[in-house]
GUZADREN-382276 format. One line per field, with one value per atom (N, C-alpha, C): residue number from 1; residue in three letters; chain; atom name; x, z, y. Coordinates in Angstrom, 3 decimals. Atoms other than C-alpha are relative to their C-alpha. Layout:
# GUZADREN-382276
k <- c(NUM, ...)
r <- c(Ala, ...)
c <- c(A, ...)
a <- c(CA, ...)
X <- c(X, ...)
Z <- c(Z, ...)
Y <- c(Y, ...)
This chain:
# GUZADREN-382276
k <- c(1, 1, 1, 2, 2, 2, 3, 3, 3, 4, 4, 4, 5, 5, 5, 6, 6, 6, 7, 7, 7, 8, 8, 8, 9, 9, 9, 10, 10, 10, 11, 11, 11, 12, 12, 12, 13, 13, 13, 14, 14, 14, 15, 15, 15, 16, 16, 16, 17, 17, 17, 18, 18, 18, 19, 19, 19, 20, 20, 20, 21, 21, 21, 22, 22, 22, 23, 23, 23, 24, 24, 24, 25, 25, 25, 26, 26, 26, 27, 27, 27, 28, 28, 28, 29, 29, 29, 30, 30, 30, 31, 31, 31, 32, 32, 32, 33, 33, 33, 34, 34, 34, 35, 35, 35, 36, 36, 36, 37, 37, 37, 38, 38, 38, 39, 39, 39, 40, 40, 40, 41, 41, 41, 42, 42, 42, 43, 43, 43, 44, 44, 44, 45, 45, 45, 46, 46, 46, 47, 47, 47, 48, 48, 48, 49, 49, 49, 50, 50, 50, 51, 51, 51, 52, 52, 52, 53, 53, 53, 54, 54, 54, 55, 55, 55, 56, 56, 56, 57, 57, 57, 58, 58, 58, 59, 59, 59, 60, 60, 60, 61, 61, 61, 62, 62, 62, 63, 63, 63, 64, 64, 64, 65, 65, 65, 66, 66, 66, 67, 67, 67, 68, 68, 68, 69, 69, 69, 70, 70, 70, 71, 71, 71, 72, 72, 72, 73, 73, 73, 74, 74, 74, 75, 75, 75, 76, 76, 76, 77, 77, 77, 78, 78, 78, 79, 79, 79, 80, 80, 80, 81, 81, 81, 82, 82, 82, 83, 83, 83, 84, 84, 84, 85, 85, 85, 86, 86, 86, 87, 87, 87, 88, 88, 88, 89, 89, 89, 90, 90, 90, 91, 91, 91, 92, 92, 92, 93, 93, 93, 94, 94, 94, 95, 95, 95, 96, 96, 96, 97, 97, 97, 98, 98, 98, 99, 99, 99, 100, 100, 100, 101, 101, 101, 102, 102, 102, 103, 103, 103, 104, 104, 104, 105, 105, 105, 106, 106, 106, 107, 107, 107, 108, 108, 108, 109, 109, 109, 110, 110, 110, 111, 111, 111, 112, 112, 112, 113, 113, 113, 114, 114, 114, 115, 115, 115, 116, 116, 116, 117, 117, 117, 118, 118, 118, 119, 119, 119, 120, 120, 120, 121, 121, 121, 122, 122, 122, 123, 123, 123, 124, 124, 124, 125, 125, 125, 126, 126, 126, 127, 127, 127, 128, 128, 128, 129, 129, 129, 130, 130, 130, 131, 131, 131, 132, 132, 132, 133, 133, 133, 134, 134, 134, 135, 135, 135, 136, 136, 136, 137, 137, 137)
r <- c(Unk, Unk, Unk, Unk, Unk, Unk, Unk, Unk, Unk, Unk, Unk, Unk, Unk, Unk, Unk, Unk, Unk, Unk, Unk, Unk, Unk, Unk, Unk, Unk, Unk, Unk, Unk, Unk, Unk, Unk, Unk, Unk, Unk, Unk, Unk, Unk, Unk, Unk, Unk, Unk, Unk, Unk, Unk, Unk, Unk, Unk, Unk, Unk, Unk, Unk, Unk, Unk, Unk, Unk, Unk, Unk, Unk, Unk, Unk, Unk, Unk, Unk, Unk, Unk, Unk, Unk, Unk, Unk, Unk, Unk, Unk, Unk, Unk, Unk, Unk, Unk, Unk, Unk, Unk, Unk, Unk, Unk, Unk, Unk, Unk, Unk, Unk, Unk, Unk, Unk, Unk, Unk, Unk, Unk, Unk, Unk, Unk, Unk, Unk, Unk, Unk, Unk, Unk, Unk, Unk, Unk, Unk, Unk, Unk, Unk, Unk, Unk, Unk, Unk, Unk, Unk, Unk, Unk, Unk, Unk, Unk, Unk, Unk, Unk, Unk, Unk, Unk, Unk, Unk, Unk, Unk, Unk, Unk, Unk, Unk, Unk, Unk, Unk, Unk, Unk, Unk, Unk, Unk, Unk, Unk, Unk, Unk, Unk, Unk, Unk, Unk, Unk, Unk, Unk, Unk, Unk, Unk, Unk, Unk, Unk, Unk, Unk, Unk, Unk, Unk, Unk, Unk, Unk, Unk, Unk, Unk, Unk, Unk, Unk, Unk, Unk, Unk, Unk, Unk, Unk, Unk, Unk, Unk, Unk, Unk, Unk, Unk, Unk, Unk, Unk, Unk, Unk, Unk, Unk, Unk, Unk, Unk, Unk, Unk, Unk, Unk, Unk, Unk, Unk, Unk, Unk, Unk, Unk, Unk, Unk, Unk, Unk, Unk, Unk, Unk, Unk, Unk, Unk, Unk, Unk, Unk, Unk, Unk, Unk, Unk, Unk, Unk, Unk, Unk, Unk, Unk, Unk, Unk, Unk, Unk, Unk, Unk, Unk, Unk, Unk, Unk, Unk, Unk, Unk, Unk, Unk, Unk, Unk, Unk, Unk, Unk, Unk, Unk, Unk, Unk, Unk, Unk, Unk, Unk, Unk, Unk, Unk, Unk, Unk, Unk, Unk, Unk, Unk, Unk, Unk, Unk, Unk, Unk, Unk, Unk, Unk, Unk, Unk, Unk, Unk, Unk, Unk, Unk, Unk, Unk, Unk, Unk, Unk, Unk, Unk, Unk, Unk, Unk, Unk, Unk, Unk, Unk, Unk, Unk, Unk, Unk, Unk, Unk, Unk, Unk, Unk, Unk, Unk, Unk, Unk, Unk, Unk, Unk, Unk, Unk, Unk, Unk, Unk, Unk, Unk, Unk, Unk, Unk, Unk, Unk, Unk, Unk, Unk, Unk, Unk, Unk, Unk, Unk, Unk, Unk, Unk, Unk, Unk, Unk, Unk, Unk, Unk, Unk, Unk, Unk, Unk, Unk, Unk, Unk, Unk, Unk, Unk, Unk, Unk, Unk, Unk, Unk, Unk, Unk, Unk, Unk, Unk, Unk, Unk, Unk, Unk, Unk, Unk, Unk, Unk, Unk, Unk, Unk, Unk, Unk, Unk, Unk, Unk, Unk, Unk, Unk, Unk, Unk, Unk, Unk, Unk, Unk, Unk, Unk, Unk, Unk, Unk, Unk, Unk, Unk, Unk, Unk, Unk, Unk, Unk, Unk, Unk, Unk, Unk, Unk, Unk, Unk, Unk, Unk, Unk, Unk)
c <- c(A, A, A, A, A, A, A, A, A, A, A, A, A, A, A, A, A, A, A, A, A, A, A, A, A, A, A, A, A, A, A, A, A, A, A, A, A, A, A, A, A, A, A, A, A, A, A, A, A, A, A, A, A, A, A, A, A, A, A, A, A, A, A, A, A, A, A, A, A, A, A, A, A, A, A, A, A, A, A, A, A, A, A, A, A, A, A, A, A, A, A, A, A, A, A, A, A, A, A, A, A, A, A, A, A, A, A, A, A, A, A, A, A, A, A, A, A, A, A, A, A, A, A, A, A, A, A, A, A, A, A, A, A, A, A, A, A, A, A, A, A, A, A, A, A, A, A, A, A, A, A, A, A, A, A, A, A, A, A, A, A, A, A, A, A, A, A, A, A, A, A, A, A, A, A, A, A, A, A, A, A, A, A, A, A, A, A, A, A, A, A, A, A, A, A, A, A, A, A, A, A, A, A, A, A, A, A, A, A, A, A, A, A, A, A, A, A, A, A, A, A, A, A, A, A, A, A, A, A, A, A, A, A, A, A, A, A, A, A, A, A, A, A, A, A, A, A, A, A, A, A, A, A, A, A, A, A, A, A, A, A, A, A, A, A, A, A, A, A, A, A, A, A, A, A, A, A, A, A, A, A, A, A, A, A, A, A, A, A, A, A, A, A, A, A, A, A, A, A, A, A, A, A, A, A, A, A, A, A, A, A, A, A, A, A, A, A, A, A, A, A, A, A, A, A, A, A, A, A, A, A, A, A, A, A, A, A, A, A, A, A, A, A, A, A, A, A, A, A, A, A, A, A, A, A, A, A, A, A, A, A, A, A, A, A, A, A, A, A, A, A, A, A, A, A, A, A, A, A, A, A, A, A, A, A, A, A, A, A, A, A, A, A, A, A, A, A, A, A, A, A, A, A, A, A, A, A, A, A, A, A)
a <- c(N, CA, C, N, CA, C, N, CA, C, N, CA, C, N, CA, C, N, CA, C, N, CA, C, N, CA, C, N, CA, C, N, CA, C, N, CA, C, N, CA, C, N, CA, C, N, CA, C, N, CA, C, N, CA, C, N, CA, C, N, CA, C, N, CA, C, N, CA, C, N, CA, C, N, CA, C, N, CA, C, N, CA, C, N, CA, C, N, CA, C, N, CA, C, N, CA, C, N, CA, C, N, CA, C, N, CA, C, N, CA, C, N, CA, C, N, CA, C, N, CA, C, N, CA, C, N, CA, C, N, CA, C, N, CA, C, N, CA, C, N, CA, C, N, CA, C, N, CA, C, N, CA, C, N, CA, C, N, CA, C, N, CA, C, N, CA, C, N, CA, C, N, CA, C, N, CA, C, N, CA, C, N, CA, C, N, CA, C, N, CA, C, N, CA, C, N, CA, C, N, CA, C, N, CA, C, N, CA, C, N, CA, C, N, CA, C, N, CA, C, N, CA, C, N, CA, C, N, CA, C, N, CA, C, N, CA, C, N, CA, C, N, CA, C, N, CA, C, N, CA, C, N, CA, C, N, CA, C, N, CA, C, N, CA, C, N, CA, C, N, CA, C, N, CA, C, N, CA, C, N, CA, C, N, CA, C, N, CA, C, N, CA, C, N, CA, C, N, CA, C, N, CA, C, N, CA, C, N, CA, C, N, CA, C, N, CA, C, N, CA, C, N, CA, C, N, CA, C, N, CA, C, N, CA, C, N, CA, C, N, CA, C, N, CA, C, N, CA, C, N, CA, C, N, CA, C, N, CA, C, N, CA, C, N, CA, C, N, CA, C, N, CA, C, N, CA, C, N, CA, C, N, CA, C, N, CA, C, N, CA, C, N, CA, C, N, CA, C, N, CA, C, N, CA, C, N, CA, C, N, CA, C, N, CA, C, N, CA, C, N, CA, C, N, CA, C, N, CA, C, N, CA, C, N, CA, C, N, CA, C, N, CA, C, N, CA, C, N, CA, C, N, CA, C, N, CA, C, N, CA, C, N, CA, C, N, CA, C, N, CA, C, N, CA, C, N, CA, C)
X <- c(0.364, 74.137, 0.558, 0.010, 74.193, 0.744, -0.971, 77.032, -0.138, -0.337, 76.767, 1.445, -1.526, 80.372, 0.750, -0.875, 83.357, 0.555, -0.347, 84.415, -1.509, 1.057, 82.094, -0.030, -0.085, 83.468, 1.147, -1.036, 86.463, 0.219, -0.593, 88.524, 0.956, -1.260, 91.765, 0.621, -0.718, 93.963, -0.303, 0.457, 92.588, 1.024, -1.020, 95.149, -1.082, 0.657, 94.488, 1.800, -0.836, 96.972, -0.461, 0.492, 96.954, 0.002, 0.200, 95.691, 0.859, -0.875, 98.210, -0.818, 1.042, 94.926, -1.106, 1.696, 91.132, -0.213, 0.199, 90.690, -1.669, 1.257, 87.472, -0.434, 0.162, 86.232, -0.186, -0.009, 86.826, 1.409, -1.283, 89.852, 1.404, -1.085, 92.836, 1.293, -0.802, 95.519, 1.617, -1.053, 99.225, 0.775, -0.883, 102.138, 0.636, -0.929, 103.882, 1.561, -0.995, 107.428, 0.074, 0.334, 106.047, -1.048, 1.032, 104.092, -1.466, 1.541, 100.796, -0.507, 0.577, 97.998, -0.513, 0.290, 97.313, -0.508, 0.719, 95.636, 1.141, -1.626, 97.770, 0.688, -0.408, 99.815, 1.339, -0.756, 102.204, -0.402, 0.184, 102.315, -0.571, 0.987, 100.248, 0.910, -0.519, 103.295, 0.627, -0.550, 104.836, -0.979, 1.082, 103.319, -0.163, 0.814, 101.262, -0.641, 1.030, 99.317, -1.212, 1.038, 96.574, -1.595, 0.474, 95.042, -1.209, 1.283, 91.514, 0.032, 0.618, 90.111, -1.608, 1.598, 87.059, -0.619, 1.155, 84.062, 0.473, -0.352, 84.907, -1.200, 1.148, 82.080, -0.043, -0.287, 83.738, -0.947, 0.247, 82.338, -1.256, 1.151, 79.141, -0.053, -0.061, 80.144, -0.217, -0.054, 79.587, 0.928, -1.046, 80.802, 0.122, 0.033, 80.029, 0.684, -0.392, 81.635, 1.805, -1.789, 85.598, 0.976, -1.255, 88.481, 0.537, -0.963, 90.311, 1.036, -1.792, 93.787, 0.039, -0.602, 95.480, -1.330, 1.104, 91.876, 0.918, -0.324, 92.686, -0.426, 0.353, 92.369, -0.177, 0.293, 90.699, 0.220, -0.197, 92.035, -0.179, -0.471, 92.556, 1.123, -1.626, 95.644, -1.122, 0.937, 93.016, 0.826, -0.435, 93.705, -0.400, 0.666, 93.341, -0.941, 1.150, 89.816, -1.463, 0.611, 88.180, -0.453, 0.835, 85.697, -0.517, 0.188, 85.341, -0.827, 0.931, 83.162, 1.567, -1.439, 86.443, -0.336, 0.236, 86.509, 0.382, 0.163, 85.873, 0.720, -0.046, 87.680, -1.491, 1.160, 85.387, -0.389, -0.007, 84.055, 0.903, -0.404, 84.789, -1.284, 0.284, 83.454, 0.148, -0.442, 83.520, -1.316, 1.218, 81.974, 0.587, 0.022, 81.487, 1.424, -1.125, 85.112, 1.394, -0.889, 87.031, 1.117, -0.896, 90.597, 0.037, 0.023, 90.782, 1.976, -1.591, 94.478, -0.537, -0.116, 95.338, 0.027, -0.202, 94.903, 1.163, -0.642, 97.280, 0.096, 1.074, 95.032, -0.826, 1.330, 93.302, -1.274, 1.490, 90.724, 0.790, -0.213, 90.245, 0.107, 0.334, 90.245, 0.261, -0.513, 90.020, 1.807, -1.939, 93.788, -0.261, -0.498, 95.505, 1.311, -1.365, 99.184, 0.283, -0.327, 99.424, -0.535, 0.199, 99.243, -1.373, 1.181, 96.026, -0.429, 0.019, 94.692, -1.677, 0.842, 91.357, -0.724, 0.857, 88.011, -0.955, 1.622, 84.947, -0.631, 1.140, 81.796, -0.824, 0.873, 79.824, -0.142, -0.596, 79.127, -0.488, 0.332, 79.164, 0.821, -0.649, 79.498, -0.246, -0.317, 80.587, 0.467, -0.386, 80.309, 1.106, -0.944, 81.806, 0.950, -0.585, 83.952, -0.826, 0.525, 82.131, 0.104, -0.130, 81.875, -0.621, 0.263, 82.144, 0.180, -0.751, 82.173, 1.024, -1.616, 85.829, 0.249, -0.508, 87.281, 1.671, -1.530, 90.929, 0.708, -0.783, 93.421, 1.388)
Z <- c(1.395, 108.666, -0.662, 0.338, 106.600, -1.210, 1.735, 103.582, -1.021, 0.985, 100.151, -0.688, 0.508, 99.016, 0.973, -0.597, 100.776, -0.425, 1.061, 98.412, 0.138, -0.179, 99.518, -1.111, 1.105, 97.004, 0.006, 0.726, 95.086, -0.475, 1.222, 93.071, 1.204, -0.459, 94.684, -0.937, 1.104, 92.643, 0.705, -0.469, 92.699, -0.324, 0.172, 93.124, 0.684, 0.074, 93.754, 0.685, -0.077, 95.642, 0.768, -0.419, 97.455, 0.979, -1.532, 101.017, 0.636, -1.199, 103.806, 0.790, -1.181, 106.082, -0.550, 0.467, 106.081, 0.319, -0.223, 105.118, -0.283, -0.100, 105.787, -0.864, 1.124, 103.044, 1.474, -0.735, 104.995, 0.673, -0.819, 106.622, -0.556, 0.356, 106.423, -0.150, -0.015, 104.951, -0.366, 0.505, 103.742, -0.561, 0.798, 101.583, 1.386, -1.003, 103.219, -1.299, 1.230, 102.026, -0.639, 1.112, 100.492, -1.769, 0.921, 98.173, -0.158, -0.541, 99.820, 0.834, -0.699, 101.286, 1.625, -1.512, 105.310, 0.454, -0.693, 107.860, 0.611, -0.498, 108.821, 1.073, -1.385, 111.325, 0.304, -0.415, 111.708, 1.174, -1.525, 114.963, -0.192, 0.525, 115.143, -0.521, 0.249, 114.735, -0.954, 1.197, 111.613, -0.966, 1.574, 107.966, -0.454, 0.502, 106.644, -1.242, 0.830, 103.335, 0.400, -0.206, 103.045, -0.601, 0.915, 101.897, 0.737, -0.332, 102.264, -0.906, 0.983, 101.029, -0.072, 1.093, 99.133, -0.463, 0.670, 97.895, -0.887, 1.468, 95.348, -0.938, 1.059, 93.183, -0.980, 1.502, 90.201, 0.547, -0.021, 91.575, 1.180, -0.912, 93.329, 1.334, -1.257, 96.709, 0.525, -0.799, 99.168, 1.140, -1.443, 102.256, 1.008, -1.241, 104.577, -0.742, 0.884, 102.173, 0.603, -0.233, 103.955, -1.541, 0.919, 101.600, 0.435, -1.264, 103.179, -0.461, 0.472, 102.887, -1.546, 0.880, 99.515, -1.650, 1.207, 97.397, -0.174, 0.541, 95.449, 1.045, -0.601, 97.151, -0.986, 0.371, 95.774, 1.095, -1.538, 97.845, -0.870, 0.411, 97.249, 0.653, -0.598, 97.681, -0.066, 0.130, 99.039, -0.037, 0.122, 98.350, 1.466, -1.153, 101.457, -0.510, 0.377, 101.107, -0.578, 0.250, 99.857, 0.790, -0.885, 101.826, -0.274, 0.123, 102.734, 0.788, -1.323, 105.106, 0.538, -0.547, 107.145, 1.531, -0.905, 109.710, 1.592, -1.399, 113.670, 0.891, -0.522, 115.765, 1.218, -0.799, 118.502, 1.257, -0.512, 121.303, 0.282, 0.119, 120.507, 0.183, -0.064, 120.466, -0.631, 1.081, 117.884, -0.295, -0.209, 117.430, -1.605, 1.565, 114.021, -0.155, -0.050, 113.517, 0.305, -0.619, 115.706, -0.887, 0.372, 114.670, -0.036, -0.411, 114.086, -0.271, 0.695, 113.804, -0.244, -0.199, 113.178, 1.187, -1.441, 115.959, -0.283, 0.282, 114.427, -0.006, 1.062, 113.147, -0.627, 1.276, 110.265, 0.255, -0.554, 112.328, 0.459, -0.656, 113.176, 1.508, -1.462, 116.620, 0.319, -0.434, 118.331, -0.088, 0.073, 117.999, 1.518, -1.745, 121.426, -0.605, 0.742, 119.595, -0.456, 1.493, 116.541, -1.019, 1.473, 113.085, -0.453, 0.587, 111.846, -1.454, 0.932, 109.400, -0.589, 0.599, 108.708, 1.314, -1.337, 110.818, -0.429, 0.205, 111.238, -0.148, 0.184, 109.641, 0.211, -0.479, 111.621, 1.166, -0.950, 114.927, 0.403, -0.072, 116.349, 1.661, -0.927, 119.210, -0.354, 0.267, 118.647, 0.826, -1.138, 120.669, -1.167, 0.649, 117.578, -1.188, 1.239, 114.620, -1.437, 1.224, 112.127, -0.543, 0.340, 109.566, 0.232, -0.212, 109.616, -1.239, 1.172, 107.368, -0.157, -0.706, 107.391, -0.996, 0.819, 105.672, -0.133, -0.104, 104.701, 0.427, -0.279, 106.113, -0.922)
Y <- c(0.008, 93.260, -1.260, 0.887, 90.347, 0.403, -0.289, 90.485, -0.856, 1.004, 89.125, 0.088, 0.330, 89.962, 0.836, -0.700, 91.145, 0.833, -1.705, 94.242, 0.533, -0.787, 96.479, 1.888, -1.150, 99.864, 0.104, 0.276, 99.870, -0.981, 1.214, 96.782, -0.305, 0.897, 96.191, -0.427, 0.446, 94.096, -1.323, 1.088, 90.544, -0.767, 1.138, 87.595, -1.338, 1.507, 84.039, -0.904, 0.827, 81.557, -1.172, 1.272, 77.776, 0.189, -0.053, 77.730, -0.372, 0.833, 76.628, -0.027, 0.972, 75.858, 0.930, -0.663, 77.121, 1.282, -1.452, 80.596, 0.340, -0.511, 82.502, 1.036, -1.560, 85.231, 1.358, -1.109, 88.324, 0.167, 0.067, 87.056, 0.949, -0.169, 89.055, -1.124, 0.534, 87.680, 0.038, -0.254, 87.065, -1.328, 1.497, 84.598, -0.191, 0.195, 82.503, -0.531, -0.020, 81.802, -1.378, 0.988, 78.582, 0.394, -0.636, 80.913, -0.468, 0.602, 80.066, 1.099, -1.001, 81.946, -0.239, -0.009, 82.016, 0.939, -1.098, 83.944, 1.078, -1.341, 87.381, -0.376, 0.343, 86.514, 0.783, -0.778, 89.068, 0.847, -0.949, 91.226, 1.104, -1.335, 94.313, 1.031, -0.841, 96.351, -0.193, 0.087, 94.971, 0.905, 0.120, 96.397, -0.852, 1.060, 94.335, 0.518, 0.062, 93.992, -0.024, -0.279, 95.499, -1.042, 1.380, 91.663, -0.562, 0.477, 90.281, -0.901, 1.281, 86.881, 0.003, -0.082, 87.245, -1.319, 1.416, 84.619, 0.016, 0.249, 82.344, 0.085, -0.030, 83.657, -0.485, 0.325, 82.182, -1.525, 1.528, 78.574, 0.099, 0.359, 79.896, 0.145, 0.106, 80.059, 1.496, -1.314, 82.930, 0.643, -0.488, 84.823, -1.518, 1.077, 81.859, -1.212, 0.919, 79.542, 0.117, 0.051, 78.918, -0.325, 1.220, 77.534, -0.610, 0.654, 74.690, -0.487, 0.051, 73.801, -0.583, 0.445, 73.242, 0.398, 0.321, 74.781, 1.552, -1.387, 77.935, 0.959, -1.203, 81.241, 1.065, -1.184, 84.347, 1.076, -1.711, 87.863, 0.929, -1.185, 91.427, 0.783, -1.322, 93.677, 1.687, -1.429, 96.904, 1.305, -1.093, 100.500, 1.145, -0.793, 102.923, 0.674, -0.158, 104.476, -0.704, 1.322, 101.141, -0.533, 0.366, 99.547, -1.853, 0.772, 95.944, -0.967, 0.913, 93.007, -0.750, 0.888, 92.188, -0.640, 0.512, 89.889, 0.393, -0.670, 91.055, -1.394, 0.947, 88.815, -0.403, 0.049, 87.187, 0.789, -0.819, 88.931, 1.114, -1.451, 92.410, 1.200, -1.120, 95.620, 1.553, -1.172, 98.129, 0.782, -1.213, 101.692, 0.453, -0.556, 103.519, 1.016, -0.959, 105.613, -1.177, -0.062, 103.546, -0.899, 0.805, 102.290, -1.197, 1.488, 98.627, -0.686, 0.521, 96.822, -1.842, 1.567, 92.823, -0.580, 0.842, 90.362, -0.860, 0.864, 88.459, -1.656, 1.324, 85.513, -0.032, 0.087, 86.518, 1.286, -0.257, 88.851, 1.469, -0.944, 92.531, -0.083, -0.473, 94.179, 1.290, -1.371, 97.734, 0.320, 0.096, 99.082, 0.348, -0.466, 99.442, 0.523, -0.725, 100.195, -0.780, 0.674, 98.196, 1.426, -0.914, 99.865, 0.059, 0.147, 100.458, -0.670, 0.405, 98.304, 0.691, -0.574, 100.168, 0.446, -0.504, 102.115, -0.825, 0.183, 100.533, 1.221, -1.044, 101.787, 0.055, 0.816, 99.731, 0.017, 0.808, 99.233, -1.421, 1.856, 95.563, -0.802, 0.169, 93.815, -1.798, 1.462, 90.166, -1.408, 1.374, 86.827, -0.894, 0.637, 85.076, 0.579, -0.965, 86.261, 0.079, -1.099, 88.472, 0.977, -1.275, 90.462, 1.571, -1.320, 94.071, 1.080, -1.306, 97.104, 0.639, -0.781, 98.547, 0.882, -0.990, 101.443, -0.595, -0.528, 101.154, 0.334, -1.354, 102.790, -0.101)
């Protein structure tokens, strides 16, 4: 399925910070302790924010539209039950239900024993990294 925004139902709480390299709308993300935004890169078993980077709609742009280092970032801090187009890392494999955790670069993946960061609502099988429908968790 083809996405025009990455908040698919609910709000979140929208923030905005400066890239530390090229983030993708969908990408999970997090600060770094320069108070900048990056791709998640914590281990599957840390907690993590529940943080997505969203189209800068304010300036026109879409899902396929990156941000690259040092441009503003638009995210969301999601609520469990909230539904978003989050990014699938690349060849994967995902079924409608199943658990997804962090790969720990920005991108879903099936859990194996990391924390769950939401279910697909989708299924998808992916040569490159795309979006997907995700639930919350």
């Amino acid at each position: 399925m083809a996405y025009r925004t990455i908040i698919l139902r609910g709000e979140g709480i929208r923030k905005e910070r400066v890239a530390a390299g090229t983030i993708q709308p969908g990408m999970l993300v997090e600060l770094t302790s320069a108070d900048k935004v990056q791709a998640q890169s914590n281990s599957t078993t840390t907690p993590v924010q529940k943080a997505v980077a969203v189209e800068d709609d304010m300036w026109g742009k879409g899902v396929s539209d990156n941000y690259s280092a040092d441009a503003l970032v638009q995210y969301n801090l999601m609520q469990t039950g909230e539904e978003v187009a989050a990014l699938i890392a690349a060849s994967q494999t995902i079924t409608i239900g199943m658990a997804l955790e962090s790969d720990g670069a920005g991108a879903l993946i099936p859990r194996s024993s990391g924390l769950v960061w939401g279910y697909a609502l989708e299924a998808k099988v992916t040569t490159t990294a795309d979006l997907a429908a995700v639930e919350v968790a």
